[in-house]
N, C-alpha and C positions, 0 to 999 in steps of 0.2 A: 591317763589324765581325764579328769572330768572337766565335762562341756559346761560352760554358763550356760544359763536357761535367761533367757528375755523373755519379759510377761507382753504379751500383746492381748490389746481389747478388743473382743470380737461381740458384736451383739448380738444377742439370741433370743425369739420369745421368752415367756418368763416360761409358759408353759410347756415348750420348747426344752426347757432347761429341767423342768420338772419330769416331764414324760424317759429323759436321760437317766433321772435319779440324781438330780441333785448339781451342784456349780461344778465338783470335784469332775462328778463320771464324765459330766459335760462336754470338760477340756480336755478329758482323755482323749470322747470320740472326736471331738474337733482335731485335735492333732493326729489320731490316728487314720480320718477319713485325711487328712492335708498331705500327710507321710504317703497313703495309697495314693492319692491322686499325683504326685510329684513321681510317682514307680512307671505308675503307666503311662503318662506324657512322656517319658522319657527323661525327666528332668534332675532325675536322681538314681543311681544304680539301684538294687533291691537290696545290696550288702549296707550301705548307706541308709536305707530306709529299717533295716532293723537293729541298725547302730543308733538311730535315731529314736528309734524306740523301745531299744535297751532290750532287746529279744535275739534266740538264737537267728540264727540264717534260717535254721530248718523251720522252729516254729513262724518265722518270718514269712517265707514260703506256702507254710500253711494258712495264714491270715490271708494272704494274696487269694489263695484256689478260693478263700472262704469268699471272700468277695471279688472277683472274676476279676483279678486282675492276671494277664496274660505271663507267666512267666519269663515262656520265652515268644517275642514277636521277631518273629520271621516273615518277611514277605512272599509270597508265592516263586519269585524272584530269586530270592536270598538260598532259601531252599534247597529249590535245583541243584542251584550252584554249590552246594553243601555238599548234596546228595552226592553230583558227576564228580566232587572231590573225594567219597567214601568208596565210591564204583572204581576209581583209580585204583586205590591204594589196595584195593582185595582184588 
């Protein structure tokens, strides 16, 4: 099923919008810098993030390396704890 789309107004220099290529590429990058930034706060899965922008998971993944967004955040912490659970099972 297809998603409604809501138009939201965002303001942008003119030339802002120019240096993009235009209103169209604009709202692309607006929505695609929103979609990254919503990955890496945490605020949206990364499968969700390229549902949202209608891309595979894998090319989605690559967008992310493209602009360093961390795939997988692990804490130093987290880790370990991963780790002493792989060291178990081998």
């Amino acid at each position: 099923m297809a998603e409604t789309v809501k138009a939201l107004m965002v303001r942008l220099p003119e030339s802002l919008v120019e240096d993009l290529g235009g209103e169209q590429k604009a709202a692309e990058e607006v929505t695609r810098a929103a979609v990254l930034d919503l990955v890496r706060t945490g605020k949206i899965s990364a499968g969700r993030g390229a549902e949202l922008l209608h891309m595979t998971r894998h090319d989605f993944l690559d967008l992310m390396e493209a602009h360093d967004v961390p795939v997988i955040d692990y804490t130093p912490e987290s880790f370990a704890c991963e780790l002493e659970g792989v060291r178990k099972l081998l």
